[in-house]
N, C-alpha and C positions, 0 to 999 in steps of 0.2 A: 304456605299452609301445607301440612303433609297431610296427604289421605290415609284414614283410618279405618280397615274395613271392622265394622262390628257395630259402628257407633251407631247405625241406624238412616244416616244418609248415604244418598248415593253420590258419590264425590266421581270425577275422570280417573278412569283407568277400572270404575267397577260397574257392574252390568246390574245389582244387584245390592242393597243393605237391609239386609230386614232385621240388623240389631242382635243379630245372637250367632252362636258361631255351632248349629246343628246342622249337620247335613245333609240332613234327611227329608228336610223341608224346603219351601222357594227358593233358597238362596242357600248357596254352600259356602262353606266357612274361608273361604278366598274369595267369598263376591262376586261370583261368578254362579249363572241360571244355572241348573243342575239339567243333563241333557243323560240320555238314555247310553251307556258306554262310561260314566264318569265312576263306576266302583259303588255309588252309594244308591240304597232303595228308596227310594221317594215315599214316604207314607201317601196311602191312598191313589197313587199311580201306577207304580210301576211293581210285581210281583218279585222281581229278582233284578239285579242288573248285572251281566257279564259272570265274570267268577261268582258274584257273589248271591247265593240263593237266599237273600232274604231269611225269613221266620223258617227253613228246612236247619236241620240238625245235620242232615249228610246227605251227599250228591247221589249215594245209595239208589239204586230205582229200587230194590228189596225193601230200603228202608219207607219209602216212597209209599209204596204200597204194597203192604207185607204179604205176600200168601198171593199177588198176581202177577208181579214180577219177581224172577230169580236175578238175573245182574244189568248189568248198564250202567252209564250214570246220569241223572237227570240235570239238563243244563239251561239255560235261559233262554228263550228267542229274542232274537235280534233287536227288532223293539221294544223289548224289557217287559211285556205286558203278561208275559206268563210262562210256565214250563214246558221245556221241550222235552216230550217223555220219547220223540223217533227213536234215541239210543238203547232203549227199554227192551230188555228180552223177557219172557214169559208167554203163559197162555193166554195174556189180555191183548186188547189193542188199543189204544186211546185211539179217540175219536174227534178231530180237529177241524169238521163243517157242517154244516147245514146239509146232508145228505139225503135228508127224506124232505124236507123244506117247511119242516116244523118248526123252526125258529132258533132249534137250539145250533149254539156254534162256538159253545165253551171248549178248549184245549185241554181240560183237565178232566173231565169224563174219561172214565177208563170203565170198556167193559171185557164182561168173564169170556172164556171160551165158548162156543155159541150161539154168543148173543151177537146182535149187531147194533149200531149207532142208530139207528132208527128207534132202539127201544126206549128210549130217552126225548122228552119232549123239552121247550122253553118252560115248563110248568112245574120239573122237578122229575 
């Protein structure tokens, strides 16, 4: 019997059949779990994976966030869970912990010159 990855079962030699050959979801189009480093963005997982920045248009940090960064380019952390803006030049600083210990500990806050991460709560 030769295995056929797509058909929906999981046969030896695949980790994985969920029947359809999208990437971007449980199972990648070679049957194999999709893991954080594999090229493709996981819907609902993972923000960006390696090169590939997901729903961004350009690695731009200007593009990024127009009018608070002048250059850099914005690149994915490690664990694919969101953007690394450290390469980012301008008058802002993203903000990536719990600094005041209000909750918030989002990577993608960026404040003006200023301001500081403190001024930003878990609440918005």
């Amino acid at each position: 019997m030769v295995d056929t990855c797509g058909n929906g079962v999981v046969n030896p030699c695949e980790q994985c059949d969920d029947g359809n050959f999208i990437n971007t979801d449980a199972c990648t189009n070679m049957c194999a779990s999709p893991i954080c480093g594999d090229g493709y963005v996981r819907d609902g997982v993972e923000s960006c994976d390696g090169v590939n920045l997901g729903a961004l248009l350009s690695s731009a940090c200007s593009d990024f966030a127009p009018g608070i960064f002048d250059s850099g380019l914005v690149r994915c952390l490690p664990d694919c869970s969101d953007y690394d803006l450290s390469n980012c030049v301008g008058d802002a600083i993203p903000c990536f912990s719990d600094e005041d210990g209000d909750g918030f500990t989002g990577t993608n806050q960026v404040v003006a010159a200023g301001e500081n991460c403190s001024d930003y709560s878990s609440s918005g």
